[in-house]
C-alpha positions in Angstrom: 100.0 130.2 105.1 99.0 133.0 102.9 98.1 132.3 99.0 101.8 133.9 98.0 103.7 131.8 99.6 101.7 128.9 98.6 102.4 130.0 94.7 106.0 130.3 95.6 105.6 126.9 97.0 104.4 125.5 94.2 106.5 127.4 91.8 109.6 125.7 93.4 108.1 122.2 93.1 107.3 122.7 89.3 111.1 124.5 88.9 113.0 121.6 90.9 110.4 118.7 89.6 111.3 120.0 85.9 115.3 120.3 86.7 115.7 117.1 88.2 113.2 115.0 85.9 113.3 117.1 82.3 116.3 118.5 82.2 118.2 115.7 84.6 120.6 116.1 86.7 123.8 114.6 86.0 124.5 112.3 88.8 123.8 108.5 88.2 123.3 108.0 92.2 119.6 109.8 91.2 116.7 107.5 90.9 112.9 107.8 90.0 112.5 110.6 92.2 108.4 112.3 93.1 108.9 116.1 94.7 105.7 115.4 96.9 105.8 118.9 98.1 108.0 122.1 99.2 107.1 123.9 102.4 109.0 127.5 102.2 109.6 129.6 105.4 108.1 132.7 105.5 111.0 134.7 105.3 111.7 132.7 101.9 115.4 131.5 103.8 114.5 127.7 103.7 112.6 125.4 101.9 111.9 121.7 102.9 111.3 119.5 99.9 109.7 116.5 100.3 111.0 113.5 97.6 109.8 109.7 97.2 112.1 107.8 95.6 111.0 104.6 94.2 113.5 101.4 94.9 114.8 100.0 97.8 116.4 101.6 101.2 119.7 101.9 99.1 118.7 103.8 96.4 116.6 106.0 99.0 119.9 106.9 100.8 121.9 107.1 97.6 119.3 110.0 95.9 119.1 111.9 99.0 123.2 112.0 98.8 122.8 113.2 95.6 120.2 116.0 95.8 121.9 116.8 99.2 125.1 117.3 97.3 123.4 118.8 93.5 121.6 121.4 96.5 123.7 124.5 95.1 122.9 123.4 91.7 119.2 123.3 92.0 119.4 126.8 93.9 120.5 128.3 90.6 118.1 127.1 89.0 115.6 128.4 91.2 116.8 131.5 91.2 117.4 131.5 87.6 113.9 130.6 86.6 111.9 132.5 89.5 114.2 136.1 90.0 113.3 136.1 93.4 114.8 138.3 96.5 115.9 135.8 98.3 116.4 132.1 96.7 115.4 129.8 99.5 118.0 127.1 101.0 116.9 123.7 100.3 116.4 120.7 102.7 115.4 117.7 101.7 113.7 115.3 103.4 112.1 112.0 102.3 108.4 111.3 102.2 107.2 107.6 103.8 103.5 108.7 103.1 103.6 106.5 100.1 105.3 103.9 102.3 102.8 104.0 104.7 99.6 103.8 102.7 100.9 100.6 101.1 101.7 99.2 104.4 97.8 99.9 105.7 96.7 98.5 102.1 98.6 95.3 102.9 97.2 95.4 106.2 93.7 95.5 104.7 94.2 93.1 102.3 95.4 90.8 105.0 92.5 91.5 107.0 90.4 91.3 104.3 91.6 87.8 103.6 90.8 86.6 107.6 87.6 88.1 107.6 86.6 86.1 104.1 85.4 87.5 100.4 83.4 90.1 102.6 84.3 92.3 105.4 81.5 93.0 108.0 80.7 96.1 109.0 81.2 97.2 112.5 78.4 99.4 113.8 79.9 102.5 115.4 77.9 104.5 117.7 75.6 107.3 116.6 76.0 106.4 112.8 73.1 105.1 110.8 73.6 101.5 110.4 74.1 100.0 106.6 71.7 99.2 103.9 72.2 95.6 104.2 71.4 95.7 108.6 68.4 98.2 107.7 66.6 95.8 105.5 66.6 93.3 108.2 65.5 95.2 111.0 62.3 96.2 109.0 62.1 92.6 108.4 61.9 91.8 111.8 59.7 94.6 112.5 57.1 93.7 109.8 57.2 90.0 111.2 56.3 91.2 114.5 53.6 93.5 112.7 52.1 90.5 111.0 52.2 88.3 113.9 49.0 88.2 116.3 47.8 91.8 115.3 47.2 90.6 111.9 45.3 87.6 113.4 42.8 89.6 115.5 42.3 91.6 112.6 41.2 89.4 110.8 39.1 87.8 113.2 37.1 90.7 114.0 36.2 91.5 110.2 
């Protein structure tokens, strides 16, 4: 994707993120509504733009009506506020990223829970192991240093 069409990208976002939030469109059906991002062909015929709506699965179907139907509306506007060529059609789809990072947070949590107040670490093969498993292999490795070595040692001085 080449830096102009990311501009245009993001130039869409802030026009549409400013229509439907600043200005508001008129349709009650709209909730709290995050553009999360706006991928544009390169031909500039269609952009996909990614909401979140905040609420439940009704008010998820009920804003995607809306900005489905407010979609000739918020062309205008584009056009209008950008004076491009070609003024991209919209499609948009909803974003679950949010959805899912606070289903693997609860998962954590969960996890977190079972596991007690702290999680241990599993070693994973070819890292360096933790700070905490470090310190108590040198411990074992000094007691083993100070063990019968440490006795001859001393027996021979």
């Amino acid at each position: 994707m080449g830096i102009r069409l990311l501009k245009i990208n993001e130039s869409i976002k802030e026009t549409l993120s400013s229509v439907i939030t600043a200005e508001g469109l008129k349709d009650p059906r709209i909730g709290f509504v995050t553009l999360t991002g706006v991928e544009t062909s390169s031909d500039l015929r269609h952009a996909k733009v990614y909401v979140s709506v905040l609420g439940g699965q009704t008010e998820r179907d009920l804003t995607m009506q809306a900005l489905h139907k407010s979609r000739g509306f918020l062309q205008a506007k584009i056009n209008a506020s950008l004076h491009m060529k070609r003024t991209p059609q919209l499609h948009f789809f909803y974003d679950d990223t949010l959805d899912n990072a606070l289903r693997i947070e609860r998962a954590l949590k969960r996890e977190a829970e079972v596991l007690g107040a702290e999680a241990h670490e599993i070693p994973v093969p070819g890292e360096e192991p933790v700070a905490a498993e470090a310190e108590d292999e040198t411990r074992t490795e000094e007691g083993r240093d100070q063990g019968p070595e440490a006795t001859d040692g001393e027996d021979e001085a």
